[in-house]
C-alpha positions as a Python dict, from the first residue, in 0.01 Angstrom:
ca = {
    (1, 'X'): (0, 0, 0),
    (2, 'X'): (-211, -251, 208),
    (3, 'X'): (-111, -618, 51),
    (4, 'X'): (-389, -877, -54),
    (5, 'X'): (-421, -1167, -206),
    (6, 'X'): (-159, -1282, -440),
    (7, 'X'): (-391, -1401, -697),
    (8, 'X'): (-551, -1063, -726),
    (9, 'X'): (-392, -862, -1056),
    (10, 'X'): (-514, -523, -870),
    (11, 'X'): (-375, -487, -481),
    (12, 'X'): (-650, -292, -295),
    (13, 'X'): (-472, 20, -156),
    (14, 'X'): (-621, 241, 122),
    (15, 'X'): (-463, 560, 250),
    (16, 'X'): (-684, 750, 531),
    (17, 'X'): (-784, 1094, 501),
    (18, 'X'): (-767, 1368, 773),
    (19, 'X'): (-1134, 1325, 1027),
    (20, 'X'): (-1133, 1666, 1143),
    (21, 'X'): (-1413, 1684, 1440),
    (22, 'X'): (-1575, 1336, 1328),
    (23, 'X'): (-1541, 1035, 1594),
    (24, 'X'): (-1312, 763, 1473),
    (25, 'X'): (-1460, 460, 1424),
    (26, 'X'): (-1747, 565, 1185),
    (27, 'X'): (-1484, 808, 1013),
    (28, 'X'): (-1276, 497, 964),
    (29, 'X'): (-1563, 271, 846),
    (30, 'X'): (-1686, 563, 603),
    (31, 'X'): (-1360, 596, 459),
    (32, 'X'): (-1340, 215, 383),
    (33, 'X'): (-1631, 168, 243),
    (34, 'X'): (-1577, 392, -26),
    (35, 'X'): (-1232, 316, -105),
    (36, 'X'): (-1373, -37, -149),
    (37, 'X'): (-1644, 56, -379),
    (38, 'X'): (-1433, 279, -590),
    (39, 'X'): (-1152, -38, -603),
    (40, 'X'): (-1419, -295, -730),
    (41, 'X'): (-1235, -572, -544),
    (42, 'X'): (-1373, -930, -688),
    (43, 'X'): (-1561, -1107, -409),
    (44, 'X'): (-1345, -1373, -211),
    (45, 'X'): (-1092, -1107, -311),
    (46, 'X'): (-801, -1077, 8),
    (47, 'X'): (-801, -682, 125),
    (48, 'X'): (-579, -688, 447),
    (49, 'X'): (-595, -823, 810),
    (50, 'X'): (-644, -605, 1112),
    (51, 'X'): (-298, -590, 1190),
    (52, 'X'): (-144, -479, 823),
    (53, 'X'): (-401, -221, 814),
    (54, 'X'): (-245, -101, 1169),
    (55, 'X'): (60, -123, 1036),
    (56, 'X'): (14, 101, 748),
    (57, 'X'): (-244, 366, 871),
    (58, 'X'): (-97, 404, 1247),
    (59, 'X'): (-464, 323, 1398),
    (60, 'X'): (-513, 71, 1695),
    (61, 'X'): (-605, -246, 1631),
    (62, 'X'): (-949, -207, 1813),
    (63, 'X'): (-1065, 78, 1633),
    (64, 'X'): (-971, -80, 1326),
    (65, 'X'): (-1173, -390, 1415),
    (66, 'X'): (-1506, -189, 1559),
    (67, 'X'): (-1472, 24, 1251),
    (68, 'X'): (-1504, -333, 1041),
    (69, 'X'): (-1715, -468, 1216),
    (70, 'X'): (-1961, -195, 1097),
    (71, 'X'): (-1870, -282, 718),
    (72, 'X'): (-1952, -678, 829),
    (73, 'X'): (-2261, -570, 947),
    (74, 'X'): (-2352, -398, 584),
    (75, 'X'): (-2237, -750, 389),
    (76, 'X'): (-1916, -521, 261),
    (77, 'X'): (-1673, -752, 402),
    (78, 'X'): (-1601, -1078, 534),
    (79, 'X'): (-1411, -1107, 841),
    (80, 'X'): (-1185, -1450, 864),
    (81, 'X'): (-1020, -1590, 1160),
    (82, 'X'): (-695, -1826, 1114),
    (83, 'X'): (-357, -1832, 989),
    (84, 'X'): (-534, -1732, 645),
    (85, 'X'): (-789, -1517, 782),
    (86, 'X'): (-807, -1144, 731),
    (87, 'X'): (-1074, -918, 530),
    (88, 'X'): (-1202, -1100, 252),
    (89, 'X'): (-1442, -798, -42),
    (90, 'X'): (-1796, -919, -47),
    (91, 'X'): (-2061, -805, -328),
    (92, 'X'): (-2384, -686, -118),
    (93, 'X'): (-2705, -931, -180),
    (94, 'X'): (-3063, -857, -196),
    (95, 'X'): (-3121, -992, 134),
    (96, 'X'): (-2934, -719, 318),
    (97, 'X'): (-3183, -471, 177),
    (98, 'X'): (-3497, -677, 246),
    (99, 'X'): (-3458, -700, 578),
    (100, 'X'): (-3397, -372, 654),
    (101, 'X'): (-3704, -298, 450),
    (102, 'X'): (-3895, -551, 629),
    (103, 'X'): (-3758, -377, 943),
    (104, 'X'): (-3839, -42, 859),
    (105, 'X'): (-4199, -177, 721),
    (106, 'X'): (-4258, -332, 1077),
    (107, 'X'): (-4092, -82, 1314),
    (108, 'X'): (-4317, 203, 1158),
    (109, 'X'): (-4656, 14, 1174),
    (110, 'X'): (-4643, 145, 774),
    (111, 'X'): (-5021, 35, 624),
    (112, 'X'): (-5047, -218, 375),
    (113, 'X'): (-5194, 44, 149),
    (114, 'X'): (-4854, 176, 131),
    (115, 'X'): (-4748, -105, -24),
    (116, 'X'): (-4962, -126, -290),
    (117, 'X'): (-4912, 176, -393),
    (118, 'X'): (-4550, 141, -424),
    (119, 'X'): (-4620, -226, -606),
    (120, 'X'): (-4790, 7, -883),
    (121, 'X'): (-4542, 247, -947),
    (122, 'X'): (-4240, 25, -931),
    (123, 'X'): (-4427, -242, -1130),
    (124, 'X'): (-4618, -33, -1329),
    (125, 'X'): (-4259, 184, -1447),
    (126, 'X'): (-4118, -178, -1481),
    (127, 'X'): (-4401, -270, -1791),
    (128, 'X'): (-4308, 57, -1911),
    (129, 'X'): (-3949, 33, -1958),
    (130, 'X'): (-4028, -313, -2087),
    (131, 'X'): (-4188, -221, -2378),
    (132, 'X'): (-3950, -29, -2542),
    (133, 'X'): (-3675, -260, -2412),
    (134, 'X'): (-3770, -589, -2431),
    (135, 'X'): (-3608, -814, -2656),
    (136, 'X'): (-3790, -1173, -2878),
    (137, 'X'): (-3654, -1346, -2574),
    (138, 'X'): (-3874, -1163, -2328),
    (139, 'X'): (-4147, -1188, -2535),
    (140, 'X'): (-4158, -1540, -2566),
    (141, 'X'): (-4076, -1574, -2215),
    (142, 'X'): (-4425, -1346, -2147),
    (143, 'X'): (-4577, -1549, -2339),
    (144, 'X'): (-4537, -1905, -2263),
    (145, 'X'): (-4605, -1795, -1889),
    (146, 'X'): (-4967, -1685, -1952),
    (147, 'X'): (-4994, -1994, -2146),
    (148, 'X'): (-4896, -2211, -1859),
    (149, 'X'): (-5122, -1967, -1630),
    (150, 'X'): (-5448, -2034, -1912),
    (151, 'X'): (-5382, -2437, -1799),
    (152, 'X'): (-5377, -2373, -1399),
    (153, 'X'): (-5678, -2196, -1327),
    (154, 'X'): (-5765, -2528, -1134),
    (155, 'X'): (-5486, -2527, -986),
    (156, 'X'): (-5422, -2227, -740),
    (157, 'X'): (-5151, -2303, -579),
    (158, 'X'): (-4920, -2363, -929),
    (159, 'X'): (-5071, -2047, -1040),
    (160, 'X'): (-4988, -1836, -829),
    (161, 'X'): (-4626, -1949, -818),
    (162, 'X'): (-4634, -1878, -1195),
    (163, 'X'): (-4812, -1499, -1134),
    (164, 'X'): (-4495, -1403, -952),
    (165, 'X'): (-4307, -1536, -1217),
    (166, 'X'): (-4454, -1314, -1479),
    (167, 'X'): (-4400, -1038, -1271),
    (168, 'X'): (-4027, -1120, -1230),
    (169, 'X'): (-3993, -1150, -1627),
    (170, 'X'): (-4141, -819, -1656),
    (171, 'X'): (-3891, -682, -1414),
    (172, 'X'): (-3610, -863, -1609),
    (173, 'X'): (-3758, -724, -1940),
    (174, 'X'): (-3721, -356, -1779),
    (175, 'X'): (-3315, -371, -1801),
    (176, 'X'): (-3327, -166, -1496),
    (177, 'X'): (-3041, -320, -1213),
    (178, 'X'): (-3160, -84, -914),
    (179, 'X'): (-3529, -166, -987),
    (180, 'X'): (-3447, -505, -1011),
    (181, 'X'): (-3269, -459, -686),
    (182, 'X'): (-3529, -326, -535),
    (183, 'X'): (-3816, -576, -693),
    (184, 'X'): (-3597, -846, -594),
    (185, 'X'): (-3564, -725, -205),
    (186, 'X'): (-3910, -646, -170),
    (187, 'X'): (-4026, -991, -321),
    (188, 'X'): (-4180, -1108, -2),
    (189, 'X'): (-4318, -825, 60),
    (190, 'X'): (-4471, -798, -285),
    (191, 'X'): (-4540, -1167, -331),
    (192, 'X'): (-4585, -1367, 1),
    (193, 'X'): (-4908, -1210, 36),
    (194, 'X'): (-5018, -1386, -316),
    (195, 'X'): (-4944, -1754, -283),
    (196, 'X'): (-5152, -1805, 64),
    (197, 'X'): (-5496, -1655, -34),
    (198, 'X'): (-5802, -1870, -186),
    (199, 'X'): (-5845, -1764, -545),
    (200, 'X'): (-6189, -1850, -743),
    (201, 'X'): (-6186, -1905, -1102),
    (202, 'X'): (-6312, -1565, -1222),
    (203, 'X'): (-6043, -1423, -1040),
    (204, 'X'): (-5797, -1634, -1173),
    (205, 'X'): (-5926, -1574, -1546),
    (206, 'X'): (-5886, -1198, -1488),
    (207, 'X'): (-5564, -1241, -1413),
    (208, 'X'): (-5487, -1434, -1697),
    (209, 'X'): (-5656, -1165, -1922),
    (210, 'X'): (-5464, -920, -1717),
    (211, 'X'): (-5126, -1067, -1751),
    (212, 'X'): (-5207, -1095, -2169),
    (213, 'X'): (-5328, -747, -2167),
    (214, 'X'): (-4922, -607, -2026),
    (215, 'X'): (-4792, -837, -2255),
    (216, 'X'): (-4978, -723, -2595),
    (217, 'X'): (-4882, -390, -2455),
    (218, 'X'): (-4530, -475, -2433),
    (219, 'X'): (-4532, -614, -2744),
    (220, 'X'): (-4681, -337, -2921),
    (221, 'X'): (-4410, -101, -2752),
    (222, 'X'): (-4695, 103, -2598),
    (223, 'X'): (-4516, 175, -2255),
    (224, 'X'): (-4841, 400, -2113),
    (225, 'X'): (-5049, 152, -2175),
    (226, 'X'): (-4831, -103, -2031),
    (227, 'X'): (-4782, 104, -1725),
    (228, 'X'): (-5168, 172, -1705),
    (229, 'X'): (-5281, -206, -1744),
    (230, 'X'): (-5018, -312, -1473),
    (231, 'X'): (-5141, -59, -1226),
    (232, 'X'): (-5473, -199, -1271),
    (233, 'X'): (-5393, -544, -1221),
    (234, 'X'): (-5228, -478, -923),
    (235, 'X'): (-5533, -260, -787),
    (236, 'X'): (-5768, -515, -905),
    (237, 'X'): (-5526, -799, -682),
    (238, 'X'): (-5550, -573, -359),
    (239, 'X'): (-5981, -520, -404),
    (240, 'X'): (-6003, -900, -460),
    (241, 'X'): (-5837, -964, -140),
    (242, 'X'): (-6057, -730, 29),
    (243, 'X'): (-6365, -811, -98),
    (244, 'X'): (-6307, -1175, 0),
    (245, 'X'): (-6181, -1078, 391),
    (246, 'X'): (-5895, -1247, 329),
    (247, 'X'): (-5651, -906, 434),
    (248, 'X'): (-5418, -1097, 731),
    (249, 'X'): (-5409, -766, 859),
    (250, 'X'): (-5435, -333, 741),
    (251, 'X'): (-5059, -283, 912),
    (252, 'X'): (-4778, -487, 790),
}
């Protein structure tokens, strides 16, 4: 048993399997990771140091601390130096997961077409989990944002700060953590796009009209219809934009 913090009612254990043929290092790393995921350590929680861990499992300090480093690098762990230093849990934040979407987006010269397609089907499933989820709070959440959105249509900038969050109370409304995971990752690349374009007034009415057309869906618990009327919205966003010239560019 692998000592941690003393304030910790759980101590994190960790007892290393046989590798066979793999190489060390990533064996090691694979075989942490999953013993701290199946632990649930709180964050901040204290796991080990490098040399209690060498201690206990017989390995050499430095392939204990490549092997961590590799957790670091995923946001697993926290590595502290000091006389109270050591390997500190860590829960993983959205950030971690957009940039290696942004990364994988750029790298692969992936079209922006892509994207909206995926912005339909994630958003579009999200308004139809919402409607046979949502709760009064939701709903009156829906509502008071395309309220706010009826009184900025001369004001562009505010509105479009409040479009995204409609979308984000949709999300919330869908009860769905990994889609909110993923929503929440992908935000700038769903929603930068939306806050730097000129909008005119008929376009910003539709969206209004759009926005109350998911929410009477919602409300009416008619998920297909929600799903439908999102899809739309979002396709009727992306011919707007290029219709007007204002796509920065067809590869993100």
């Amino acid at each position: 048993m692998i000592p941690n913090d003393t304030n910790s009612t759980v101590p994190f254990t960790f007892t290393p399997e046989p590798f066979g043929h793999e190489s060390t290092v990533p064996a090691l790393a694979e075989q942490l990771r999953l013993a701290i995921l199946r632990q649930h350590p709180a964050e901040g929680t204290r796991l080990f140091s490098v040399g209690e861990l060498a201690e206990n499992t017989g390995f050499a300090p430095g392939v204990i601390r490549e092997a961590l480093q590799h957790l670091s690098q995923s946001g697993l762990i926290e590595i502290r130096q000091g006389a109270k230093g050591g390997v500190f849990a860590r829960h993983v934040g959205y950030e971690l997961l957009a940039r290696a979407l942004d990364n994988l987006i750029a790298s692969n010269r992936i079209p922006h077409a892509s994207l909206i397609e995926v912005r339909q089907e994630i958003e579009g499933y999200c308004a139809d989990l919402a409607a046979t989820r949502r709760t009064d709070d939701d709903l009156a959440a829906m509502e008071a944002s395309v309220e706010r959105t009826e009184g900025m249509v001369e004001r562009p900038r505010q509105f479009a700060e409040e479009n995204i969050h409609f979308h984000l109370l949709i999300l919330r409304a869908s009860k769905n953590k990994i889609l909110s995971a993923l929503v929440r990752a992908m935000r700038e690349l769903f929603f930068a796009e939306t806050t730097e374009l000129h909008y005119g007034p008929d376009a910003l009415h539709a969206a209004v009209e759009a926005h109350r057309k998911v929410m009477e869906a919602i409300r009416a618990g008619d998920a297909s219809r929600a799903r439908a009327v999102m899809g739309a919205h979002i396709g009727a966003f992306d011919e707007y934009v290029s219709q007007t010239h204002q796509r920065r560019e067809d590869v993100l």
